[in-house]
Residue frames relative to the residue before (quaternion, step in Angstrom):
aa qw qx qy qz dx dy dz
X 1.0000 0.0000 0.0000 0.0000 0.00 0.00 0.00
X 0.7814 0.3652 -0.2807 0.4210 3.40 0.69 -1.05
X 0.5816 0.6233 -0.4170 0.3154 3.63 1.26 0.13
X 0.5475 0.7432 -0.1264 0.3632 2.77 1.50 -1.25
X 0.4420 0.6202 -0.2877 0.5807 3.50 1.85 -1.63
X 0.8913 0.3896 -0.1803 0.1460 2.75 0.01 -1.77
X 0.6547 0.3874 -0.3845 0.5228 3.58 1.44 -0.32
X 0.5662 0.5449 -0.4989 0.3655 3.62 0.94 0.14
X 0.5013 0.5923 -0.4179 0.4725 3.66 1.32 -0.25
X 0.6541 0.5949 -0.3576 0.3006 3.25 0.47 -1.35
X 0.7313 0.5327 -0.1772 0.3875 2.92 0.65 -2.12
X 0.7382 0.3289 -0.4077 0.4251 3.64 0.95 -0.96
X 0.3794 0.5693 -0.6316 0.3647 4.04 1.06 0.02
X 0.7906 0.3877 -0.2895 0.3752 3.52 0.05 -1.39
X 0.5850 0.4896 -0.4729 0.4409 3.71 0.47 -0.25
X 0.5369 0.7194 -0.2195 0.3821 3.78 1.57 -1.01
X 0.8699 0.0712 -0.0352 0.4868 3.18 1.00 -1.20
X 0.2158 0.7100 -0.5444 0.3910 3.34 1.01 1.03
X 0.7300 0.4055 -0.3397 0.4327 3.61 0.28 -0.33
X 0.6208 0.4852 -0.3123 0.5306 3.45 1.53 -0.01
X 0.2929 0.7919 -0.3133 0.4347 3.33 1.57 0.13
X 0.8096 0.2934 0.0249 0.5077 2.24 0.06 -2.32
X 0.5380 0.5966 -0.3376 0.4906 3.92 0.47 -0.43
X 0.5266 0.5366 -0.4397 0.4913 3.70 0.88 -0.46
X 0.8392 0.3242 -0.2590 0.3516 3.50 -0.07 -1.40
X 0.6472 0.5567 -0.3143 0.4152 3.37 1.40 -0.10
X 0.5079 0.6128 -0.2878 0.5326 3.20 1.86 0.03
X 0.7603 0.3367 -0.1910 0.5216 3.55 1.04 -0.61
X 0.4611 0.5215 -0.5087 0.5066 3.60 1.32 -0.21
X 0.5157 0.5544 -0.4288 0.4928 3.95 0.88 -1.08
X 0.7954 0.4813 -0.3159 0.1895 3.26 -0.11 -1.38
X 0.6101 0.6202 -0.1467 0.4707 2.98 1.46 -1.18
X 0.5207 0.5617 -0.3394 0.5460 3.56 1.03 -1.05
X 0.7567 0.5662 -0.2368 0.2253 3.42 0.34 -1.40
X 0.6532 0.5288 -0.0224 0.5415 3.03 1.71 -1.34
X 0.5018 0.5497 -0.2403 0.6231 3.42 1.64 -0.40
X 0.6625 0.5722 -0.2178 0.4315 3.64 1.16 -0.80
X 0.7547 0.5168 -0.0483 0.4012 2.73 1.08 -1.42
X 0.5499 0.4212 -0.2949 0.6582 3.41 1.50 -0.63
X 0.6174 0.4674 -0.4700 0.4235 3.63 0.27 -0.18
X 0.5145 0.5408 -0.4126 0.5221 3.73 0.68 -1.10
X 0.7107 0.5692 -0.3307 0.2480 3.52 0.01 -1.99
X 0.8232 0.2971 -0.2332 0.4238 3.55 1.19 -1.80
X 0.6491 0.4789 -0.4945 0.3238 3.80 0.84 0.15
X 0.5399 0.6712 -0.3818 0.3349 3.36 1.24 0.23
X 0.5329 0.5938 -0.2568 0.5454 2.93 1.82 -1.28
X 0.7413 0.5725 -0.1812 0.2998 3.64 0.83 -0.67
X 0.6097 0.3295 -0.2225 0.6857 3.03 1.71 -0.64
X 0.4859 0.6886 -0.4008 0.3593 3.68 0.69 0.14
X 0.5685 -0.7024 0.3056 0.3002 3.39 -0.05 1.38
């Protein structure tokens, strides 16, 4: 009985944090985008900069 608990716990942790998983790489694709943005901003300033 008490094993049984126990892999049903498990299984629902991991079903639990799969969407945080996946939510990672979508957190750094963001990040990246962002930073891609930002150097862009950085070189048209540098460009119109007397």
């Amino acid at each position: 009985m008490f094993r049984t608990l126990s892999i049903i716990l498990v299984l629902l942790a991991l079903i639990a944090i799969a969407p945080l998983l996946a939510a990672c790489h979508t957190t750094a694709g963001a990040g990246e985008d962002i930073s891609a943005t930002g150097k862009a901003v950085t070189h048209g300033a540098d460009q119109l900069t007397p």
